[in-house]
N, C-alpha and C positions, 0 to 999 in steps of 0.2 A: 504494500500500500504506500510506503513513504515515497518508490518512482513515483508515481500518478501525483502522490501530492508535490512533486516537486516537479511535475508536469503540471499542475496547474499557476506553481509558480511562474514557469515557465509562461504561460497563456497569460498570465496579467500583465506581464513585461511586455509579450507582443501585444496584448491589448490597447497600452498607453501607446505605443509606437505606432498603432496603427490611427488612436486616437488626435495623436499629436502630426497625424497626415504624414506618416514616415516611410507607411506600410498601406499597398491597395486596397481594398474591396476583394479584389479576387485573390489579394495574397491570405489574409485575416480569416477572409470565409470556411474557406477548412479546415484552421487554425480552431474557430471557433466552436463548427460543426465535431471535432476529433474532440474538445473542451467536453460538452456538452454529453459527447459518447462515454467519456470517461466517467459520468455523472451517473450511467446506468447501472453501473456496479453498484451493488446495493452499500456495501460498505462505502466505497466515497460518497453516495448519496449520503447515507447518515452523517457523518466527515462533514460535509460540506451545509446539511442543514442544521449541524449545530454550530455553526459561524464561529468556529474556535479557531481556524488558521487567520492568520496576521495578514489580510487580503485587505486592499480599500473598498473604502462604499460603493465607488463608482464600477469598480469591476464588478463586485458580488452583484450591485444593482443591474447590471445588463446582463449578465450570465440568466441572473434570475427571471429576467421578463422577456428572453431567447427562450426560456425553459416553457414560461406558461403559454407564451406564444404558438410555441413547435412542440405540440406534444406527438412528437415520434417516435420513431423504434431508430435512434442514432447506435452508429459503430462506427469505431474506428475506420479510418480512410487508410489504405496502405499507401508504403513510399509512392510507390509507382503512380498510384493518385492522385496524391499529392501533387507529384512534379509534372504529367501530364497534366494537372488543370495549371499550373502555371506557366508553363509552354504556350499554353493555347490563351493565354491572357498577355503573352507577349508582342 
């Protein structure tokens, strides 16, 4: 469990980067969609809805209303994914 939690460190960083116009739309978007996969895990779910990791407002607040928004069946994106959708955003 502690990877993913420190994959979603990983997601707040690129979240400010992509907030702060660093990072496209089509870079973020996967970034965020693999975020949100990782949320399916019932243990990070619990993790994450006891607001115990040292995360800002502004991320938890947008994860959280991607969440109530897209109530899907999210998985992880493989590399290959990944880089294919960035390719084709180039």
């Amino acid at each position: 469990m502690w990877m993913q939690a420190e994959y979603v460190s990983l997601c707040e960083g690129w979240f400010h980067q992509f907030r702060r116009g660093l990072m496209s739309d089509d870079s973020w978007e996967p970034l965020a969609d693999a975020m949100l996969g990782v949320l399916q895990n019932r243990y990070m779910r619990e993790w994450w809805e006891a607001g115990s990791a040292p995360l800002t407002r502004e991320f938890v607040s947008y994860i959280n209303e991607r969440r109530s928004q897209e109530q899907g069946d999210w998985r992880l994106a493989s590399s290959v994914e990944v880089i294919e959708r960035a390719e084709r955003s180039d």
